[in-house]
PADRENPA-879676 format. One line per 3 residues: number of its first residue (from 1); their letters; for each residue x, y, z of C-alpha. Coordinates in steps of 0.25 Angstrom, whole numbers. Example, Ala and Ser with C-alpha at 12.3 -4.5 7.8 and 13.67 -1.06 7.14 Angstrom:
# PADRENPA-879676
1 = as = 49,-18,31; 55,-4,29
This chain:
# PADRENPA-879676
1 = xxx = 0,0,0; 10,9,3; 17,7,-10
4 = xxx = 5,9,-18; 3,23,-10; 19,26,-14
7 = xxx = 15,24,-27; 2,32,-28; 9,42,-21
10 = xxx = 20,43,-32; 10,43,-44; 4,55,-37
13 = xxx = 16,63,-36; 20,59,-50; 5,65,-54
16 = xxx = 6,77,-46; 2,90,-48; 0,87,-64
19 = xxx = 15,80,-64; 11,68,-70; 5,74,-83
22 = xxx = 19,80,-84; 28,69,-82; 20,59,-93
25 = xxx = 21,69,-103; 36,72,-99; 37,55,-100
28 = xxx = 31,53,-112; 40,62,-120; 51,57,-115
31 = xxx = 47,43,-118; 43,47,-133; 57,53,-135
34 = xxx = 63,42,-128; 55,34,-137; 58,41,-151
37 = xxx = 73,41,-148; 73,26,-146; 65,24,-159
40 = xxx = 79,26,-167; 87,14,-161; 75,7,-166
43 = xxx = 74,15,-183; 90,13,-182; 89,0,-191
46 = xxx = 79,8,-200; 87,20,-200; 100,14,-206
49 = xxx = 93,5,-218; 87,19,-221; 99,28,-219
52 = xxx = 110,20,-221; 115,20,-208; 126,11,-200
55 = xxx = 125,7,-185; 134,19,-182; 128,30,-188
58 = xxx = 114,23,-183; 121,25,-170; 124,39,-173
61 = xxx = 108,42,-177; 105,38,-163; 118,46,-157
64 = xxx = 114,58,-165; 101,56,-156; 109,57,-141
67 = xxx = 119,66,-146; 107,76,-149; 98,72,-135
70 = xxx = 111,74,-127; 117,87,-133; 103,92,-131
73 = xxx = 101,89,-117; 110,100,-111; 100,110,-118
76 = xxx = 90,106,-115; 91,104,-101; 95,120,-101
79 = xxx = 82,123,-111; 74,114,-99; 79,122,-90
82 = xxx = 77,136,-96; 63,133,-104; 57,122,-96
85 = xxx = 56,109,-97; 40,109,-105; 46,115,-116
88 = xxx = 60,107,-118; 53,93,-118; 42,97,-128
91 = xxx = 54,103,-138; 59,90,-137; 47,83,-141
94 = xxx = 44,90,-151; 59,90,-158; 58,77,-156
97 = xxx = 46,75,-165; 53,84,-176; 63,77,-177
100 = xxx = 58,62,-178; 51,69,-188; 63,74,-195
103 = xxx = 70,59,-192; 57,53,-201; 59,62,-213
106 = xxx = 74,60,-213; 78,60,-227; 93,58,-227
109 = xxx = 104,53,-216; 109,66,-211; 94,71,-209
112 = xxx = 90,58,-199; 102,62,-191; 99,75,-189
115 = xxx = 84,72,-186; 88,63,-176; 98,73,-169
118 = xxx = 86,82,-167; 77,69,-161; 89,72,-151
121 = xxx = 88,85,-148; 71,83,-144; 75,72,-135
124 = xxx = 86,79,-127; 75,91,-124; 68,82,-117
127 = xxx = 75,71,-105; 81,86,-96; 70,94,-97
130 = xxx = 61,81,-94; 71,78,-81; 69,91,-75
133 = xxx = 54,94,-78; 53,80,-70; 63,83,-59
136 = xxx = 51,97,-58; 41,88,-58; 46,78,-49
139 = xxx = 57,82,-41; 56,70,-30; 52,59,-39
142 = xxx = 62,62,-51; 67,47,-53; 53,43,-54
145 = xxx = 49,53,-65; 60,53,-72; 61,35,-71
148 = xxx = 45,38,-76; 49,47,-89; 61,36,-92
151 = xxx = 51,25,-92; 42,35,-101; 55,35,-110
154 = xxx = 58,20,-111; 43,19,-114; 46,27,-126
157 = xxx = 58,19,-129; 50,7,-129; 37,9,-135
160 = xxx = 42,19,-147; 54,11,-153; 44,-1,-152
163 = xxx = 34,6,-159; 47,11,-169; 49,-3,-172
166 = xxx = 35,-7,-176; 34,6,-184; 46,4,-192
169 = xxx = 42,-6,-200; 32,5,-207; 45,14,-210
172 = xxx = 55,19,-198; 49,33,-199; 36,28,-195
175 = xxx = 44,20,-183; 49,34,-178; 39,46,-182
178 = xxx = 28,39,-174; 33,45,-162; 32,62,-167
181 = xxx = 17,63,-164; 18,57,-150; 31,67,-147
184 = xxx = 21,79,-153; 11,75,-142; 20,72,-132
187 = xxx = 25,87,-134; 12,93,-133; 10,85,-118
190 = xxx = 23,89,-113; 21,103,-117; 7,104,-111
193 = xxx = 10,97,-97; 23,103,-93; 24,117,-86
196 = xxx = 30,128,-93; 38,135,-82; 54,132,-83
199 = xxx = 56,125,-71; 65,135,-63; 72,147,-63
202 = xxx = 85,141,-65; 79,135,-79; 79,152,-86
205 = xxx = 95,150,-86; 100,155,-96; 110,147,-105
208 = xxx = 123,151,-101; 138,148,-101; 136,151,-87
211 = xxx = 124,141,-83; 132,130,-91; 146,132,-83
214 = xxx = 133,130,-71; 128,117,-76; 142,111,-79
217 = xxx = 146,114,-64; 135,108,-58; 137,96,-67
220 = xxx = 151,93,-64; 149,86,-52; 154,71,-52
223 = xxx = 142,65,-49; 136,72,-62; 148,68,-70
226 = xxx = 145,53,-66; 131,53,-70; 136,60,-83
229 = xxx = 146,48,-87; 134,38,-81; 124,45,-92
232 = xxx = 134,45,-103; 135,30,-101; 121,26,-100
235 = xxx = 115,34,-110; 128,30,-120; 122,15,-116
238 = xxx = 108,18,-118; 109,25,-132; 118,17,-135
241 = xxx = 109,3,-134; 97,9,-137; 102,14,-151
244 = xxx = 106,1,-156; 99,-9,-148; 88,-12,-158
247 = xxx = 98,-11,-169; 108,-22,-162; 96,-30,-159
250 = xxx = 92,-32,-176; 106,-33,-179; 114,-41,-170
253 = xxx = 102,-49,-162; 94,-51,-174; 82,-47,-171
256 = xxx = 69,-39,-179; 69,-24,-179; 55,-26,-170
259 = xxx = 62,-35,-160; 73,-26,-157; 66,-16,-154
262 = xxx = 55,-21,-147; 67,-25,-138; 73,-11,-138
265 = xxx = 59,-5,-134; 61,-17,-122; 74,-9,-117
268 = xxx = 67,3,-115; 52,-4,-111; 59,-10,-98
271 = xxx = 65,4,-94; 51,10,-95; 52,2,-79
274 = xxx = 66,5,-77; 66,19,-76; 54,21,-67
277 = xxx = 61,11,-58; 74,18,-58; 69,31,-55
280 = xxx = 64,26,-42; 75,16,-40; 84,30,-40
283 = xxx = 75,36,-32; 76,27,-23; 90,20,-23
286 = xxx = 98,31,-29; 107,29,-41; 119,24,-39
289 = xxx = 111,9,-33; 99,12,-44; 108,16,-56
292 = xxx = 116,2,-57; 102,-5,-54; 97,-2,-69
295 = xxx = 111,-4,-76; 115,-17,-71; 105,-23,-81
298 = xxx = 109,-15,-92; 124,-19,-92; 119,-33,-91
301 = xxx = 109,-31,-102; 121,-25,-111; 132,-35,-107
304 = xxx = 121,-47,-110; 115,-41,-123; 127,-46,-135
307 = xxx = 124,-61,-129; 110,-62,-131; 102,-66,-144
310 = xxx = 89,-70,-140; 76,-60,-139; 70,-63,-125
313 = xxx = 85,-63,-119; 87,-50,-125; 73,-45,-122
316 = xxx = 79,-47,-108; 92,-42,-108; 86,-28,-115
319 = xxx = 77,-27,-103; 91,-29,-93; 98,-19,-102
322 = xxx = 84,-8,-98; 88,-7,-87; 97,4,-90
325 = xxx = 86,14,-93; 82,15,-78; 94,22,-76
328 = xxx = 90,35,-83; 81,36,-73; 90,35,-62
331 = xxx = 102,45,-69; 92,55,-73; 86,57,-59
334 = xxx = 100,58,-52; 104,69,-61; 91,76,-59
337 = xxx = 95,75,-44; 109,79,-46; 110,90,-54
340 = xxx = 107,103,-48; 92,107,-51; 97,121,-55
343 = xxx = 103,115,-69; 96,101,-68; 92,103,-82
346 = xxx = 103,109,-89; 112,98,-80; 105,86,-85
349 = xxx = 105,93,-99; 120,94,-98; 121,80,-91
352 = xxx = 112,71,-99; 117,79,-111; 133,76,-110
355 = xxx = 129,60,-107; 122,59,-119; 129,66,-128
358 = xxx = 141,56,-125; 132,44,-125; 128,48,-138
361 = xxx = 140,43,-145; 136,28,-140; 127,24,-151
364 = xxx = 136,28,-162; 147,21,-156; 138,10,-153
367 = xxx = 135,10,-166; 149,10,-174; 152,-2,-163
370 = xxx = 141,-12,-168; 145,-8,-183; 158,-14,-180
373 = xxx = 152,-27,-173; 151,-26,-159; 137,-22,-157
376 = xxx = 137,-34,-144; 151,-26,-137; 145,-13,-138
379 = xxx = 132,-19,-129; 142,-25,-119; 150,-11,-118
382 = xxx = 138,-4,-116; 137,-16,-104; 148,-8,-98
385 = xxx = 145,5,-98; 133,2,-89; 142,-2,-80
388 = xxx = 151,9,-81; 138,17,-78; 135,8,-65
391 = xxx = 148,9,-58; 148,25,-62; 133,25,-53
394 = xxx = 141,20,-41; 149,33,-42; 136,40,-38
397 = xxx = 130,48,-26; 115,43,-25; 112,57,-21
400 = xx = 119,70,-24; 125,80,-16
């Protein structure tokens, strides 16, 4: 009884004061750009035949996508600040649309890069300004909120490139610009729920040589810099597999384009669970004991994946290797906590933005390795680097001075 009063009580304060119409809308964007950006991985075979591409500038497609998200995270997280956080995520949205648009109607190599570049600069409006309108909106309860927009996000990574797959057998344009009406709608609901105050004073800075020599003080703190390396691995990792999962699968597994990615949607349907859980594991636990919880599976998973052959033994081992997605739960709300509340949105722009920009180069090297053969060693290194990303959470405070 007491359990079910806990729980009733946590809904309530989730639906507070007209916060829950906020925090859906907030959720299903992220999920539908989550989703659209996971839908590539899935075209990349179609893509080549129709382009004429190898498996290393396939990998530089997708790496054209996370060098754009990252490089624009850092001003976005100052436009959040500055404009507030209604108008940045409905800008992402809607660029976003444009450009799958743009993607669609491609008419030569040079123009699908370049369309795809913009998909990355929607997307990186969108995870900072969502952090800090979640952090306003629920400043005792951010592991859960932000563990509930995750989950929002792999549901959009599993139900969209799922649908891709079925789509694509009409053309691959139909397989991605299904998805521009529901980011127009999406748009409309985020911009018609969210408040359009700027959060604070702090957020009418102006841009300023000054205010950056600020923000980089504050960040260079050793507990900062260790969660910047921890990002920069697991994010390398994750773009890194999700980019050519489906496309090892058809090619070294042998398996049907529909198979593979009805076992890619499988990785990120297991983390709709895993980050909800990890957000109130973190809550609870701390990082540095919840953390190397979620990425034990994963180096298993990776270090087990070359060996196996059979679809329901890899069906299993894909779920092991999900694990990992409950971790951007746990990183993102220790950030939240960490950096001072004064630049949090320009520090976890610049933060989240340097990670990713190195982690992007992961699928174009990824790439250029399996051209030459190793496709199985590559999965096994990336076995280690979650390790190195374990013992680096040992290095941790679980709370911050």
């Amino acid at each position: 009884m007491d359990a079910l009063s806990s729980l009733r009580q946590e809904i309530g304060a989730l639906w507070a004061d007209g916060k829950g119409k906020k925090l859906i809308a907030i959720a299903l964007g992220w999920g539908l750009l989550n989703g659209t950006r996971m839908i590539y991985p899935v075209l990349l075979p179609s893509l080549s035949e129709s382009f004429g591409l190898t498996l290393t500038t396939a990998g530089l497609l997708v790496t054209i996508i996370w060098v754009t998200y990252a490089i624009g995270q850092v001003p976005s997280g100052v436009l959040a600040d500055r404009y507030g956080e209604r108008t940045i995520l409905t800008t992402g949205l809607l660029i976003v649309a444009g450009a799958v648009s743009l993607v669609v109607l491609a008419p030569s190599t040079w123009s699908l890069f370049a369309a795809t570049g913009l998909i990355g600069v929607g997307l990186s409006l969108y995870p900072v300004a969502r952090i800090t309108a979640l952090s306003d909106l629920y400043p005792d309860r951010i592991g859960r909120v932000l563990g509930i927009t995750m989950a929002a996000g792999d549901t959009g990574q599993t139900v969209l490139p799922l649908v891709a797959g079925v789509l694509i057998g009409l053309t691959w344009q139909v397989g991605l610009v299904f998805v521009v009406p529901l980011l127009v709608v999406v748009a409309i609901s985020v911009w018609r729920v969210l408040p359009s105050t700027v959060s604070s004073d702090t957020a009418r800075t102006e841009l300023s040589l000054q205010r950056a020599k600020t923000v980089l003080r504050e960040l260079y703190h050793p507990t900062l810099v260790i969660m910047a390396i921890i990002l920069f691995l697991y994010i390398g990792v994750l773009q890194t597999f999700s980019a050519f999962y489906p496309t090892y699968l058809i090619h070294e597994k042998g398996f049907s384009s529909t198979a593979a990615s009805a076992l890619f949607s499988l990785f990120f349907a297991f983390g709709i669970a895993a980050k909800p859980l990890a957000g109130v594991a973190y809550d609870v636990i701390g990082i540095r004991r919840s953390l190397p919880l979620v990425l034990g599976g994963a180096i298993l998973g990776f270090a087990l994946l070359p060996f196996l052959t059979d679809f329901w033994l890899l069906a299993g081992d894909t779920v092991l290797i999900s694990s990992m997605l409950g971790s951007g739960a746990i990183t993102q709300s220790y950030l939240s906590e960490t950096i001072p509340s004064e630049i949090e949105g320009t520090g976890l722009g610049a933060v989240r933005s340097s990670a990713s920009l190195l982690a992007s180069t992961g699928p174009v090297l990824f790439g250029a390795i399996a051209e030459r053969g190793f496709f199985d060693e590559g999965y096994l290194s990336l076995a280690l680097l979650m390790g190195v990303v374990t013992l680096l959470t040992l290095r941790l405070p679980d709370k911050t001075d």
